[in-house]
C-alpha positions as CSV (number, residue, x, y, z in Angstrom):
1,X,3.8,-4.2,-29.6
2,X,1.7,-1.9,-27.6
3,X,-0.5,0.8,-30.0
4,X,-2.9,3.3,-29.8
5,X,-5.7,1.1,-30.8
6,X,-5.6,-0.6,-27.8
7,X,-6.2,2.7,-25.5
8,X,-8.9,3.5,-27.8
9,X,-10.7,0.1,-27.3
10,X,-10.5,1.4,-23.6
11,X,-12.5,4.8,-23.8
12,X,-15.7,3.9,-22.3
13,X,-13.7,2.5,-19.7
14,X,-12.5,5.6,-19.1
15,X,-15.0,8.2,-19.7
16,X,-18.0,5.4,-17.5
17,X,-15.8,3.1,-15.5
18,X,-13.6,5.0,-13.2
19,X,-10.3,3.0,-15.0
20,X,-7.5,5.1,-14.3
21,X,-3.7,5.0,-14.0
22,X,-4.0,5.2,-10.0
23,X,0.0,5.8,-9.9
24,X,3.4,6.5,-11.9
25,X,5.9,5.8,-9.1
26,X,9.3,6.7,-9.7
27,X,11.6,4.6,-7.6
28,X,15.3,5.7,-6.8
29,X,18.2,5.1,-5.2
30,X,19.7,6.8,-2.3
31,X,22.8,4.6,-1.4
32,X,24.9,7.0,-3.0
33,X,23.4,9.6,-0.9
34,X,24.6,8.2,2.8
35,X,27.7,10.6,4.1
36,X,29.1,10.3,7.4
37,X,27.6,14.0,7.8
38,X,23.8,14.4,8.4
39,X,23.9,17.4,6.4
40,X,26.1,16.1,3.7
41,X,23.4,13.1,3.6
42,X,20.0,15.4,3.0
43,X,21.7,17.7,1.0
44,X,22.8,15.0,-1.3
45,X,19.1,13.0,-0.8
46,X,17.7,16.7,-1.9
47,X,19.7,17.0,-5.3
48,X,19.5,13.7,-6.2
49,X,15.8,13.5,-6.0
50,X,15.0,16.9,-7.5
51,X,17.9,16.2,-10.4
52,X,16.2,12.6,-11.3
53,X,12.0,13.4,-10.4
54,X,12.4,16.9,-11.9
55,X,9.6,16.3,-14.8
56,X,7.5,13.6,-12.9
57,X,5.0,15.0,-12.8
58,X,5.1,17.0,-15.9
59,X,5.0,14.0,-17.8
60,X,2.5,12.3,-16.1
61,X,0.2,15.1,-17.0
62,X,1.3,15.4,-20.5
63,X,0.8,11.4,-21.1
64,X,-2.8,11.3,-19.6
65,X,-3.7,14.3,-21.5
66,X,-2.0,12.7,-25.1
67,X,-3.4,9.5,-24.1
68,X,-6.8,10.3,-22.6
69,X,-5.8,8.3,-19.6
70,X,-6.2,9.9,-16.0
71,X,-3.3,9.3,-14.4
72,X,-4.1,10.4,-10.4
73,X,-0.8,10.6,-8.7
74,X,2.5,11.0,-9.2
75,X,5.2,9.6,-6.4
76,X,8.2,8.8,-5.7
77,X,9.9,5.7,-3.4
78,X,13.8,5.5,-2.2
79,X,15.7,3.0,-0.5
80,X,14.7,2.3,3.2
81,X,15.7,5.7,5.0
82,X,17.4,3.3,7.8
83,X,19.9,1.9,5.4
84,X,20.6,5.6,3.9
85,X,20.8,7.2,7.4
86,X,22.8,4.5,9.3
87,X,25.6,6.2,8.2
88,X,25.4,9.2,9.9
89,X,22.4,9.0,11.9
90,X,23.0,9.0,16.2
91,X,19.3,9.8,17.3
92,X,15.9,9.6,16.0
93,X,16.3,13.2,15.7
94,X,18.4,13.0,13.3
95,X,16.3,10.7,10.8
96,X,13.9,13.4,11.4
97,X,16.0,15.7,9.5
98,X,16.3,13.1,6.7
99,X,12.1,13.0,6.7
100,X,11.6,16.8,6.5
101,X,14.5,16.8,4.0
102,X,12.4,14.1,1.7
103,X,9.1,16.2,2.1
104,X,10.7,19.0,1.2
105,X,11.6,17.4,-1.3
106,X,8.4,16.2,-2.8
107,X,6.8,19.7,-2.0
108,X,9.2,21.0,-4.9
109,X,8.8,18.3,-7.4
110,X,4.9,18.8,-6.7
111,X,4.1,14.7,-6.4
112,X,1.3,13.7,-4.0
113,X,3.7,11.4,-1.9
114,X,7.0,10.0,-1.1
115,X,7.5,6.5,0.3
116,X,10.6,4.7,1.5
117,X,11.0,6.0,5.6
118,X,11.2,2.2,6.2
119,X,12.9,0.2,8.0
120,X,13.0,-4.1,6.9
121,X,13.5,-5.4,10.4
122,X,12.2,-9.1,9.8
123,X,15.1,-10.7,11.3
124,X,16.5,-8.4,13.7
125,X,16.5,-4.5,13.8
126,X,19.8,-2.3,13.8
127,X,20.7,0.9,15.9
128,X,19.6,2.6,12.8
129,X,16.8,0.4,12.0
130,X,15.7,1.1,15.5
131,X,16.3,4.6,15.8
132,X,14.1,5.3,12.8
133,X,11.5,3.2,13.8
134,X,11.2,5.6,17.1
135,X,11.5,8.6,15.4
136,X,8.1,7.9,13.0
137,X,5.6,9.7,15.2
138,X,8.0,12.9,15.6
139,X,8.5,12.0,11.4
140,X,4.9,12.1,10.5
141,X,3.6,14.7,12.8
142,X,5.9,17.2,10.8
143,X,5.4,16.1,7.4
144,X,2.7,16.3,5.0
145,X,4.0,14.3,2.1
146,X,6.0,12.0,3.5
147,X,4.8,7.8,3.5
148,X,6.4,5.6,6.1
149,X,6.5,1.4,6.9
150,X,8.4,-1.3,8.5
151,X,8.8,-4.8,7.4
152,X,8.8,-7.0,10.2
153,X,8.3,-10.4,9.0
154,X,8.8,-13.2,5.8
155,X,8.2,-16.5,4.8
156,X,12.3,-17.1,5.1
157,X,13.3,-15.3,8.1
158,X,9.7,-15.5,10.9
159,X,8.4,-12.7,12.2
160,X,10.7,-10.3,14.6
161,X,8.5,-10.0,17.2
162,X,10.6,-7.3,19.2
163,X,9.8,-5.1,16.2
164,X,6.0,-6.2,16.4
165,X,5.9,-5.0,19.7
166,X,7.2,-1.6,19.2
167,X,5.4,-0.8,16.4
168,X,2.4,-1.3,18.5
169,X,3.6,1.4,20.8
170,X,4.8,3.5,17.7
171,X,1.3,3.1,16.2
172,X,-0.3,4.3,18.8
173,X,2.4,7.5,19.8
174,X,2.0,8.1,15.8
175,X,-1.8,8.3,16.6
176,X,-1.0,10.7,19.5
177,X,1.1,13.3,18.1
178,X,-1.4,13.7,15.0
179,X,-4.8,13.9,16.9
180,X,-5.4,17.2,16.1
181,X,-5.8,15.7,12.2
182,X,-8.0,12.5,13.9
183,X,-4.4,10.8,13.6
184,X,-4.1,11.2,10.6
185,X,-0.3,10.1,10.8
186,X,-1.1,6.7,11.1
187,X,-2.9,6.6,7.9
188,X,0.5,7.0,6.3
189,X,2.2,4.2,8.5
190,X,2.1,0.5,7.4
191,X,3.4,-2.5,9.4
192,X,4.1,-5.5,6.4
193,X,5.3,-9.0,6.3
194,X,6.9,-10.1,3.0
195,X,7.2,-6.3,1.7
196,X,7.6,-6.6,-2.6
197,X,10.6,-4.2,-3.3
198,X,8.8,-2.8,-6.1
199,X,5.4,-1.5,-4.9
200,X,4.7,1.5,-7.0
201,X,1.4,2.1,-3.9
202,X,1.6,4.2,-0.5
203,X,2.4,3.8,2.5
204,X,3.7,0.5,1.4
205,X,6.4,1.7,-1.4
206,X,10.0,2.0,-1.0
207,X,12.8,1.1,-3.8
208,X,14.9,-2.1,-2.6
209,X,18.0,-2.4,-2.7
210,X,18.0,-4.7,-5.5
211,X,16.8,-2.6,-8.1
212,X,18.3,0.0,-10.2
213,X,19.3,3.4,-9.9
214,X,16.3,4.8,-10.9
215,X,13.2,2.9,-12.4
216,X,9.5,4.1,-13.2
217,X,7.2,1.6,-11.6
218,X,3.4,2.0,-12.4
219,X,-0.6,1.1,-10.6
220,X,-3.3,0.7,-12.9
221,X,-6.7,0.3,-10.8
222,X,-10.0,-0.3,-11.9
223,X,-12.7,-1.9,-10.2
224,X,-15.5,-0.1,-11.8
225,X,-14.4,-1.6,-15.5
226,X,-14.7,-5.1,-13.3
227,X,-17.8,-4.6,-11.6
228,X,-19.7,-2.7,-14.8
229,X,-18.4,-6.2,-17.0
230,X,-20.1,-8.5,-14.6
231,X,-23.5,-6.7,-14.6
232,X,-23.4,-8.2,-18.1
233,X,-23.3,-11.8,-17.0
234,X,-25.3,-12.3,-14.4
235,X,-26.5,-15.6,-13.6
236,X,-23.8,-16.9,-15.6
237,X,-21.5,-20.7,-14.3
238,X,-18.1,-19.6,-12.7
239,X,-16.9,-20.3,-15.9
240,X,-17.7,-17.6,-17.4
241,X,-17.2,-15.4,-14.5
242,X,-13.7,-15.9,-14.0
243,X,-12.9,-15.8,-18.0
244,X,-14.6,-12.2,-18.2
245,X,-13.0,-11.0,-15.1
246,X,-9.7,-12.6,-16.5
247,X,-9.8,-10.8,-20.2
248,X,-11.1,-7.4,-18.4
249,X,-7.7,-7.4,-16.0
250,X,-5.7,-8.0,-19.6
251,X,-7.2,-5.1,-21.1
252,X,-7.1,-2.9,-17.9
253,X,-2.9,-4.1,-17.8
254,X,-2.5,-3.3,-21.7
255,X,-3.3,0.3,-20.7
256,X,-1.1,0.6,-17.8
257,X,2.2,-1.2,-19.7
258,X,1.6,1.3,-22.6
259,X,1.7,4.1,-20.0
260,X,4.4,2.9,-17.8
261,X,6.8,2.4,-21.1
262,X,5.8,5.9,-22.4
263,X,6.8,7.5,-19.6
264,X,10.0,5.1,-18.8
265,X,11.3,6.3,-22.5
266,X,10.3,10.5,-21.4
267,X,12.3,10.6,-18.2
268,X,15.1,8.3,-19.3
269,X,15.0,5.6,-16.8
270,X,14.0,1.7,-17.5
271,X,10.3,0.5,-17.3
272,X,10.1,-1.4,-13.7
273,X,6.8,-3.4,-13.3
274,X,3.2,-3.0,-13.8
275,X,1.2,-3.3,-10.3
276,X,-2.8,-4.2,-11.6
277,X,-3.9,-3.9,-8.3
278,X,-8.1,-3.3,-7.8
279,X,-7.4,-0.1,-5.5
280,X,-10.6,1.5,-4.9
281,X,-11.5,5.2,-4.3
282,X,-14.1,6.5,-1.9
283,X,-16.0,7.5,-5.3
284,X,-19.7,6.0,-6.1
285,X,-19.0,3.1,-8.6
286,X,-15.0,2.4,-7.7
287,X,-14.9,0.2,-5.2
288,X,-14.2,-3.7,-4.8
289,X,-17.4,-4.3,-2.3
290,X,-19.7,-3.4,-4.8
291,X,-17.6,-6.2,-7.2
292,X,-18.1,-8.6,-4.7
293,X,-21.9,-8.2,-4.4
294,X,-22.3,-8.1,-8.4
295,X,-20.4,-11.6,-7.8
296,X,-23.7,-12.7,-5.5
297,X,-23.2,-11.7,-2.0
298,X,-26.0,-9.5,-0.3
299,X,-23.0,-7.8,1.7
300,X,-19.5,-8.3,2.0
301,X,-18.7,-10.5,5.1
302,X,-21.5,-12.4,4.3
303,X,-20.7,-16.2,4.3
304,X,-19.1,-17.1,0.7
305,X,-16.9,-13.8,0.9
306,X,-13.0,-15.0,1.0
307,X,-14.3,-17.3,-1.2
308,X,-15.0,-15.0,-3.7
309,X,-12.6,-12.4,-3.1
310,X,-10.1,-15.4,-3.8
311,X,-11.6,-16.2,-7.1
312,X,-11.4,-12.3,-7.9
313,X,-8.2,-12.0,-6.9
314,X,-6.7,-14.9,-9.0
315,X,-8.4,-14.2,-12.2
316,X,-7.1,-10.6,-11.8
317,X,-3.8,-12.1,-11.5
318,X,-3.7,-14.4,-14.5
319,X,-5.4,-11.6,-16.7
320,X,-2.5,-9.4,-16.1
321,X,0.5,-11.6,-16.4
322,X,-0.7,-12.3,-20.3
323,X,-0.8,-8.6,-21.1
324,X,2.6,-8.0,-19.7
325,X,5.7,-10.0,-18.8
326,X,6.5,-7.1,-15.7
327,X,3.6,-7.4,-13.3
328,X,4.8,-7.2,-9.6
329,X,4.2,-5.2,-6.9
330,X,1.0,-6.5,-4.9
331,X,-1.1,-7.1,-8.0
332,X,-4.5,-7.9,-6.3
333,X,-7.5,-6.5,-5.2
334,X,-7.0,-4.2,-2.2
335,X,-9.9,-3.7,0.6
336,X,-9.3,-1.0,2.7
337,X,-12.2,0.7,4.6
338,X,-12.1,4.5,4.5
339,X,-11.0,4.4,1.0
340,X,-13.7,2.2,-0.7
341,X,-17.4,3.1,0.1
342,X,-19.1,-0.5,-0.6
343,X,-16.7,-1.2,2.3
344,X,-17.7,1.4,4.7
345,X,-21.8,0.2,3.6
346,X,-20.8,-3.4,4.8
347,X,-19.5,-1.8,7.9
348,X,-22.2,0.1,8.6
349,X,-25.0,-2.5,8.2
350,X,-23.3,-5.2,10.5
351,X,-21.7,-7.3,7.6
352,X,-18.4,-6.4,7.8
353,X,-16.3,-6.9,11.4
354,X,-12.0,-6.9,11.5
355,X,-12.1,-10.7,12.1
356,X,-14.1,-11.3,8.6
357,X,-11.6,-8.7,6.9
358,X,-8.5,-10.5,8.6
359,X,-9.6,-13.8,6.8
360,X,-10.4,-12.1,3.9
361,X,-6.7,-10.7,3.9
362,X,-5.5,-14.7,3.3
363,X,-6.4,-14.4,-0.2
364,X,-5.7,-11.0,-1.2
365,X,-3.5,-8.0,-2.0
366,X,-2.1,-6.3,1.3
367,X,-4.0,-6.8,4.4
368,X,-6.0,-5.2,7.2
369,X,-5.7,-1.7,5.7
370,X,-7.3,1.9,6.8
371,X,-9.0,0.7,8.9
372,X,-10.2,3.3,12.0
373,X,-10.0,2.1,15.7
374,X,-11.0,3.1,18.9
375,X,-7.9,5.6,20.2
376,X,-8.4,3.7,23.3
377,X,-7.2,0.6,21.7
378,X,-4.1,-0.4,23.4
379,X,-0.8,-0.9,22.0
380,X,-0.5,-4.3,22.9
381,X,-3.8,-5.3,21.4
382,X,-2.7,-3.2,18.2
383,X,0.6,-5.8,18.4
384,X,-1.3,-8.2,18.4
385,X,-3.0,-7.4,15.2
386,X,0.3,-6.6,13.8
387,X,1.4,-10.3,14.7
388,X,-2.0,-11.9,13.3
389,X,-1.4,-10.6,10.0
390,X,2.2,-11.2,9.5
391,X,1.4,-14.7,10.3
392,X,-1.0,-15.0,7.3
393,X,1.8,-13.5,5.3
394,X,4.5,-16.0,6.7
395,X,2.5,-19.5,6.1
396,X,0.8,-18.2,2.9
397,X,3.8,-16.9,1.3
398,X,2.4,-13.3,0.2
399,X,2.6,-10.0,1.4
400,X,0.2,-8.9,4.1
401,X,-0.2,-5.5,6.1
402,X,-1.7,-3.7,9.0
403,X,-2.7,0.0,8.3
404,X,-4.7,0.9,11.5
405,X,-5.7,4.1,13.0
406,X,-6.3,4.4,16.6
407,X,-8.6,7.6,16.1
408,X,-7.7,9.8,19.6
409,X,-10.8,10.4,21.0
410,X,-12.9,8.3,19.1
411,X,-14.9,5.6,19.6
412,X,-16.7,2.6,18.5
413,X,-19.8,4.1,16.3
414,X,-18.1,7.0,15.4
415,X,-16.8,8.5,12.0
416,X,-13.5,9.5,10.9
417,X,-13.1,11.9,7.7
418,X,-9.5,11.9,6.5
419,X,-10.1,13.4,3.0
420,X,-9.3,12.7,-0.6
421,X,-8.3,9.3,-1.4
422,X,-7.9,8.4,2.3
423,X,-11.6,8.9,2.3
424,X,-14.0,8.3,5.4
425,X,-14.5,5.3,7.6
426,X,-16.6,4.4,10.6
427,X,-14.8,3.6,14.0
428,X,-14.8,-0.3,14.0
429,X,-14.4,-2.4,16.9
430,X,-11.6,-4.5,18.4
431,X,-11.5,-7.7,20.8
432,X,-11.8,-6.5,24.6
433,X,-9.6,-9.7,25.2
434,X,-6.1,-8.9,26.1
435,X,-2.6,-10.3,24.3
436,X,-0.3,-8.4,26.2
437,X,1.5,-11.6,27.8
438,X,1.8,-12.7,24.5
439,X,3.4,-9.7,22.7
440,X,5.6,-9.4,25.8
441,X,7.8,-12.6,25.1
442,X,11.0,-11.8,23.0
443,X,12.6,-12.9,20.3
444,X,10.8,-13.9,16.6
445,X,8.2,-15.9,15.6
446,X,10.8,-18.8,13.2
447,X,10.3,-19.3,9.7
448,X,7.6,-22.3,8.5
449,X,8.9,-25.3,7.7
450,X,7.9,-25.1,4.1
451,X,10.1,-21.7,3.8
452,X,13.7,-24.2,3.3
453,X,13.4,-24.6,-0.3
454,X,17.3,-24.4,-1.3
């Protein structure tokens, strides 16, 4: 049994550390939405989300201010839009309606963003699959809330390369029709490969259709508790490293399970999962980089990096599944650029290049992620990346991702500011070397042998 005590034990955490509760997402259902009408369908997507996420965010706010707990953001995810639209959906355009219909949405029930315009296209894409895939740029440029990926690849089913391919040319259209924002849109567009139905984090979040009607699904993050911890031991035998980072995850996961049950019980909906993931924020003393130097690296990407970042990465793992029997979700550490300022340092000083963070992303949470490139990066080259990553994900049996913006009018050396959590990141570079013969073959990528397990 969860108690108070056990937040209390956390206050310095807290007040010091930067520990919050990065996310209460709500996850919901919209099979019963889909209606043959396009109308029919938003209207119903409308009332059912403001009927069931009506006092998100209220309790979110009343819990972190009972609790002492900062709780950041308050979202919501839904079934794949694709499956919920195929119904009625003839054009991109009409999807569209479905996206301005979930943003408005979110703009009344006041939560900081709605995932689930997804498509899970690892096999094969439908018409509807399809059509909502080529509507995202029109979708993003006309949204402000609104969070959008597409699975195209798992460890069962191979990668669907067709779908690799045109998300490289939706990446870069997406890029396009937000350039007035330094493409901004793409920053809210993730390409994944073994996508966890229950990922309470954006863009990444949708609500499979596996899961229940409605279920409250919660992030805890904080890096800063890690890194403060280890300034304690330095010096110390791996031992003793991976035991301290181990008991600081449980700690870190007792507070998010207390939370996530509190406000499972206030809205009326079951408790989902916990996601301990080590998201950073673009604020001094948050950030995973400045972990992995406290670990003993000058800068990350110098040589030893994956190797610790795995060792992070599975004692933050084991520490959370002993303080709750619901982790899921990515559960990791995370290392995205613009959003963790140890990052963008490593960038900056040389350190850090996409080909060290791609083999980073073999023993991590999520992938190559907000990450800013030069807009004149083509869309090949950006399928190419796509197909990299989803490859790690296939063979190693864990979810990876690409969230990369093609800044228009940018180039290599440059900075990008996208504000608030998206945070700032420098223009990085990308192989000159083309793979546009490559991505051009159709078909998928099959399944490793060591996927037939039945």
């Amino acid at each position: 049994m969860i108690n108070i005590f056990e937040v209390l034990e956390t206050n310095k955490m807290i007040l010091e550390e930067n520990l919050d509760v990065r996310t209460i997402t709500m996850g919901v259902s919209l099979l019963d939405c889909a209606d043959a009408s396009v109308k029919s369908t938003c209207d119903n997507i409308y009332a059912k989300l403001t009927r069931l996420a009506k006092d998100l965010v209220k309790t979110g706010d009343d819990i972190g201010r009972e609790f002492g707990i900062p709780i950041v953001n308050k979202r919501i995810s839904i079934t794949p839009a694709a499956i919920v639209g195929s119904s009625c959906c003839r054009k991109p355009a009409d999807f569209v309606k479905i996206a301005k219909t979930l943003d408005r949405a979110a703009k009344k029930l006041g939560v900081n963003f709605i995932g689930g315009y997804s498509a899970v296209v690892s096999k094969g894409m439908t018409p509807a699959d399809e059509m909502l895939i080529r509507s995202i740029p029109e979708a993003m440029a006309t949204t402000e809330r609104l969070c959008s990926s597409v699975n195209v690849g798992s460890t069962k089913t191979g990668i669907d390369m067709d779908a690799v391919r045109l998300m490289g040319e939706i990446v870069k259209e997406t890029a396009e029709r937000t350039k007035d924002r330094d493409s901004i849109g793409c920053a809210k567009l993730v390409v994944l490969c073994n996508a966890p139905d229950d990922n309470p984090f954006m863009a990444g979040a949708f609500h499979g259709v596996s899961e229940a009607d409605a279920v409250v699904n919660v992030g805890v993050s904080g890096p800063g508790v890690v890194n403060h911890v280890l300034k304690s031991i330095r010096g110390a035998d791996f031992e003793t490293l991976c035991e301290t980072i181990k008991r600081t995850a449980f700690k870190i996961t007792r507070v998010g399970q207390l939370v996530a049950q509190e406000a499972a019980k206030r809205l009326g909906v079951p408790f989902g999962i916990i996601d301990l993931s080590l998201a950073p924020t673009p604020a001094i003393g948050d950030s995973v980089a400045d972990i992995l130097r406290e670990i003993g690296l000058e800068e990350p990407g110098a040589p030893g990096t994956t190797a610790a970042l795995a060792l992070l990465n599975d004692q933050v793992k084991k520490g959370g599944v002993m303080a709750s029997s619901y982790v899921g979700g990515l559960s990791g550490a995370f290392i995205p650029v613009s959003e963790d300022q140890g990052m963008i340092d490593a960038v900056n000083a040389g350190a850090l290049t996409i080909e060290k963070l791609e083999a980073m992303t073999c023993v991590c949470s999520v992938g190559l992620d907000m990450i800013a490139i030069p807009g004149s990066t083509t869309a090949a080259t950006i399928s190419g990346i796509i197909a990299d990553e989803a490859a790690i994900g296939m063979v190693n049996q864990k979810t990876t991702a690409v969230r990369v913006i093609p800044v228009a009018g940018k180039k290599v050396g440059d900075s990008v500011n996208f504000g608030g959590l998206l945070g700032h990141a420098p223009v990085m570079k990308v192989s000159k070397f083309s793979c546009a013969d490559f991505v051009a073959r159709r078909g998928r990528i099959p399944a490793p042998i060591h996927s037939f397990k039945n």
